[in-house]
C-alpha positions in Angstrom: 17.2 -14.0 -78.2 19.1 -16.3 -75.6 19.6 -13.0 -73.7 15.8 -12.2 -73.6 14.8 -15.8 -72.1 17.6 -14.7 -69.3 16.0 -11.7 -68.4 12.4 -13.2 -68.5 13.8 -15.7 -66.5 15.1 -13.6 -63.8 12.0 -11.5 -63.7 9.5 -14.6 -63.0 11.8 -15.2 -60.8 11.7 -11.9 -59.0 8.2 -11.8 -59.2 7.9 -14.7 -57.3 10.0 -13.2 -54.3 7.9 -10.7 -54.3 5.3 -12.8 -53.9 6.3 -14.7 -51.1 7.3 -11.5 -49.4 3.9 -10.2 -49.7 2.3 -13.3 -47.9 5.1 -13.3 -44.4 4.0 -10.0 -44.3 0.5 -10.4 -44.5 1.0 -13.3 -42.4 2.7 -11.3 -39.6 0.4 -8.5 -39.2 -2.7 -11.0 -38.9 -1.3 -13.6 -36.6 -1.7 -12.4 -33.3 -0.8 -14.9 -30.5 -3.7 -16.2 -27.9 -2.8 -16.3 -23.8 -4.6 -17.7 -20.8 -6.5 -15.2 -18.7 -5.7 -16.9 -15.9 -8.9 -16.3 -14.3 -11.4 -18.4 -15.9 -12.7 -15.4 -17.0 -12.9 -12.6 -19.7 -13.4 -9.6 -17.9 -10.7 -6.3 -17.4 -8.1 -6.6 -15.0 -8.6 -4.1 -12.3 -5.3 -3.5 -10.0 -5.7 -3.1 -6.2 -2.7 -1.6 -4.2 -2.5 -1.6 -0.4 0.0 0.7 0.7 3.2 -0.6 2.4 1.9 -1.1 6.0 3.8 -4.6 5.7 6.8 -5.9 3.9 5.7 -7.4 0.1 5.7 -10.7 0.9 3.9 -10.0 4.0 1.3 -8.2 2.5 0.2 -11.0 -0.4 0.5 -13.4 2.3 -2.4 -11.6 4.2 -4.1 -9.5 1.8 -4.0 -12.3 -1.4 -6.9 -14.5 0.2 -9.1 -11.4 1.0 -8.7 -10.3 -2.9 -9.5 -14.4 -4.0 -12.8 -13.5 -2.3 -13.8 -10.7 -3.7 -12.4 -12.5 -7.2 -14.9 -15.3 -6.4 -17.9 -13.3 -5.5 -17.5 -11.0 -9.0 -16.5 -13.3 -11.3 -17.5 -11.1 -14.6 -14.1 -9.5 -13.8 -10.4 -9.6 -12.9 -8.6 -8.5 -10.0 -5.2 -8.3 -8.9 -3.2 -7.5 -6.0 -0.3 -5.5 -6.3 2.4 -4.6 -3.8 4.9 -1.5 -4.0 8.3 -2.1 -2.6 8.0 1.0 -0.3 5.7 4.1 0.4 7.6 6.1 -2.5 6.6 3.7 -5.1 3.1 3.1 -3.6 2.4 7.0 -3.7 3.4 7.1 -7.4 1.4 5.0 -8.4 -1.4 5.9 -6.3 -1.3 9.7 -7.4 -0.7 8.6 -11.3 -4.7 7.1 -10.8 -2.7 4.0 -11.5 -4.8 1.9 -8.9 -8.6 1.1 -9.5 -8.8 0.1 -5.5 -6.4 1.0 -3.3 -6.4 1.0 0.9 -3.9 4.0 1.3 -3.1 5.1 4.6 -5.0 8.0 6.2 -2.8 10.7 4.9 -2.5 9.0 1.2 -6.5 8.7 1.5 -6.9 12.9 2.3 -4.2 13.1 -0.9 -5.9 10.9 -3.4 -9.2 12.9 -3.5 -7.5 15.7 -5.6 -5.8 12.7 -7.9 -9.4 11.5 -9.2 -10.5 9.0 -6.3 -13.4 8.5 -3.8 -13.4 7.4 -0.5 -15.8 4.1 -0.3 -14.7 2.1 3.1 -12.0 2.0 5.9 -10.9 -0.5 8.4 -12.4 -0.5 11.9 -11.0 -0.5 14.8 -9.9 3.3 14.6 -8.7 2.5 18.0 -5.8 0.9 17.0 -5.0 3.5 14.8 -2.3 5.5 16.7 1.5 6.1 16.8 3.8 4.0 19.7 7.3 4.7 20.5 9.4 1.7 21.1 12.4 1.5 23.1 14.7 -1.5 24.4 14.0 -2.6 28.1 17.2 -2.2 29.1 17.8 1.5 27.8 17.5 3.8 30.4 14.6 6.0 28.1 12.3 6.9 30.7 11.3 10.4 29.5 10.9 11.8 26.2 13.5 14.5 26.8 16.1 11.6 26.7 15.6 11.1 23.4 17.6 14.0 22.8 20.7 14.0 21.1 19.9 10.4 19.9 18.3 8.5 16.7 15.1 7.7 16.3 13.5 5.0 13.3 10.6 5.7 11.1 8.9 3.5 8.5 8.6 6.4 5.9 8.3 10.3 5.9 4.7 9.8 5.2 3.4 6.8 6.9 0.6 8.8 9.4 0.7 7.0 12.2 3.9 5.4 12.3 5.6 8.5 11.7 3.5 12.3 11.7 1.9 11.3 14.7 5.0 9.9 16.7 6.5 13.2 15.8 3.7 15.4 16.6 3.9 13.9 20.1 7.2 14.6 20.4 6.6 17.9 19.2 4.4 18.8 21.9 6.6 17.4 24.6 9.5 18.9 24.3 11.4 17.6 21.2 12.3 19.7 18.1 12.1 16.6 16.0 14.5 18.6 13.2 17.2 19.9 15.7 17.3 17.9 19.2 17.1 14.2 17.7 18.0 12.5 14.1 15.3 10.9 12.6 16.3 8.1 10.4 13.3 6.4 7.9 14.3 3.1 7.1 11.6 2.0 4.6 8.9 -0.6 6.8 7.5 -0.9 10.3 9.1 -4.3 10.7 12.6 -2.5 10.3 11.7 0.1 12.6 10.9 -1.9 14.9 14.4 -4.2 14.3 16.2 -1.2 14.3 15.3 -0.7 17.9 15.9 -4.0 18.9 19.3 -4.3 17.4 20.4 -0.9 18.8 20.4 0.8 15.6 18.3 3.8 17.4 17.3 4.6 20.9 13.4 4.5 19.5 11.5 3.3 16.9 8.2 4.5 15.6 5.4 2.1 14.7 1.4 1.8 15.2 -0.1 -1.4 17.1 -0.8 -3.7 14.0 2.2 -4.3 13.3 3.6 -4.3 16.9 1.5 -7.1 17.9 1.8 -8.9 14.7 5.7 -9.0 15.7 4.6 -9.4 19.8 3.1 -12.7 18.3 5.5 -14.4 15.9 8.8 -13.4 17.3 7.7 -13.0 21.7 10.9 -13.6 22.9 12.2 -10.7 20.6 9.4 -8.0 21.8 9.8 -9.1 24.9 13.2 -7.4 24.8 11.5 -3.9 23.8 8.5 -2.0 25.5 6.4 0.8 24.1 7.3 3.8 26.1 4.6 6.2 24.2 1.8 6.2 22.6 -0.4 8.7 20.6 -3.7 10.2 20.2 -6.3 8.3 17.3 -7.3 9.0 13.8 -9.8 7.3 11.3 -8.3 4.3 10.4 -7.0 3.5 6.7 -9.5 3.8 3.9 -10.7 1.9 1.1 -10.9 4.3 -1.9 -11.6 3.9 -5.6 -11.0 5.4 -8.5 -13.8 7.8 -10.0 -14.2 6.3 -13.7 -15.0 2.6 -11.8 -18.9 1.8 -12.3 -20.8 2.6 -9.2 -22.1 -1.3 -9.1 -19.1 -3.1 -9.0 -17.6 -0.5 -6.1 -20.5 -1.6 -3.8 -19.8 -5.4 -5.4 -16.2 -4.7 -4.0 -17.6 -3.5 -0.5 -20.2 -6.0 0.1 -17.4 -8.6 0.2 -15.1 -6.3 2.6 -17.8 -5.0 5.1 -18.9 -9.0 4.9 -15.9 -10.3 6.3 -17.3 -10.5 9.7 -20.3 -12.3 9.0 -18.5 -15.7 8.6 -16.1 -17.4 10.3 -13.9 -17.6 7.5 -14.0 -13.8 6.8 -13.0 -13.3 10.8 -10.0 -15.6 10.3 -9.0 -13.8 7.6 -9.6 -10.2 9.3 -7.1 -11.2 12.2 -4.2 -12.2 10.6 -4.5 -8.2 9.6 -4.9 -7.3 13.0 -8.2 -5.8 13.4 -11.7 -6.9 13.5 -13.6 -5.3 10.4 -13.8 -3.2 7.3 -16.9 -0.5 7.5 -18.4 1.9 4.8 -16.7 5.6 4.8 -16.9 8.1 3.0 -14.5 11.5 2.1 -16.2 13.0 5.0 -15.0 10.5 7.4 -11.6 11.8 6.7 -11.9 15.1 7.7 -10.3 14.5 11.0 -7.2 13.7 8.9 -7.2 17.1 7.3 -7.1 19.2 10.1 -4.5 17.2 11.8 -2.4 17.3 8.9 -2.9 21.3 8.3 -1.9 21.4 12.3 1.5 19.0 12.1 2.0 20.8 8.9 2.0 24.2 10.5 4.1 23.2 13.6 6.5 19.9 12.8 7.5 20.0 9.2 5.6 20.6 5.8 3.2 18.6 4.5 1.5 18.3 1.4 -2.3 17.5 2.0 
């Protein structure tokens, strides 16, 4: 009898662990924890990526207040600016269909319409969108055959202008850009441009945004280097967007960027990046791009396009 009262002790007791662990679990699969949008708002997060055409902290600096605009004029959703370290981690990303809105250069533009985007803008000013060759003032470069035999900086194997077209020209005057010089991609136009100026390389590769952008801040530096060459044009950068993204909020999106102008405010903004609009494109607008990349392709190095 004594024994019995044991046991049917120790099984209310038992019971009532049970119990208990019932409710924490119970308790941990319901509870779910509640965090701040951020935003003032409830809308989805959409993630824009502007490919590496400045350093990172560069790029929020002048891209950040142009993506609070367009957060302000389309408040039912989120937005987010996100910067890649380098053109490698940009085009991953870019080519996953990671991006909702991206501004890839001209090359990554032609590229992302077989990854599931659409061109829907561009920046202006195509005129500025060309290759120059930098050397220091007191080199010596005067024609391009010196380069031979010598080093020469690039942001990235696939930056367009800063790169394919730089070697294109040298291509077609007299340089076999993989025997009779060593090209050397050190991950940013600012660095390509340093590389020069420290006498890393006899030239450096770049396109005029930048180059001014440094002509301004740093004068006394540039002053120091001269562009020795400059290229042809292309269509400037494009705006693209990701196919599944409702038609309405892409031309929500564009009516902020091909705005810009209209207001003081927008101008101040568009300089500090160098060039004096965004305009409407479309995948058309690119072809240019195609066929010079099928042509540097067939006669530099390959290219996937």
């Amino acid at each position: 009898m004594h024994d019995g009262r044991i046991d049917m002790r120790w099984r209310a007791i038992l019971l009532a662990l049970l119990l208990l662990a019932g409710c924490g679990k119970q308790q941990e699969v319901t509870y779910q924890p509640e965090f701040s949008q951020g935003s003032g708002n409830s809308g989805r997060e959409y993630i824009i990526g502007i490919h590496p055409l400045h350093n990172p902290k560069r790029l929020v600096e002048v891209y950040g207040p142009i993506i609070d605009r367009i957060k302000a004029a389309i408040p039912q959703a989120r937005f987010r600016l996100e910067a890649s370290r380098n053109y490698e981690e940009y085009e991953k990303k870019l080519y996953s269909t990671y991006f909702d809105f991206a501004m890839p250069n001209p090359y990554q533009t032609v590229r992302s319409l077989k990854h599931g985007y659409k061109v829907f803008g561009k920046m202006g000013n195509d005129e500025l969108f060309r290759g120059i060759i930098l050397v220091r003032r007191d080199s010596g470069i005067r024609k391009v055959t010196d380069l031979r035999g010598n080093r020469i900086s690039y942001p990235a194997r696939t930056a367009l202008a800063a790169t394919m077209m730089p070697q294109y020209y040298l291509h077609t005057h007299g340089i076999d850009v993989n025997r009779d010089v060593e090209s050397v991609y050190v991950g940013s136009q600012e660095s390509s441009i340093m590389s020069v100026l420290r006498g890393h390389v006899a030239a450096g590769a770049s396109w005029p945004v930048p180059w001014n952008i440094f002509r301004q801040e740093n004068p006394e530096l540039a002053a120091q280097l001269v562009v020795r060459w400059q290229t042809e044009t292309l269509p400037n950068n494009g705006w693209v967007v990701r196919s599944d993204i409702p038609s309405s909020l892409r031309d929500k999106f564009g009516e902020v960027l091909f705005g810009l102008d209209e207001s003081a405010e927008g101008r101040a903004l568009l300089k500090k990046l160098g060039i004096d609009r965004f305009e409407k494109a479309s995948d058309a607008t690119f072809k240019p791009v195609q066929q010079y990349l099928k042509r540097f392709s067939a006669t530099v190095r390959q290219v996937e396009y």
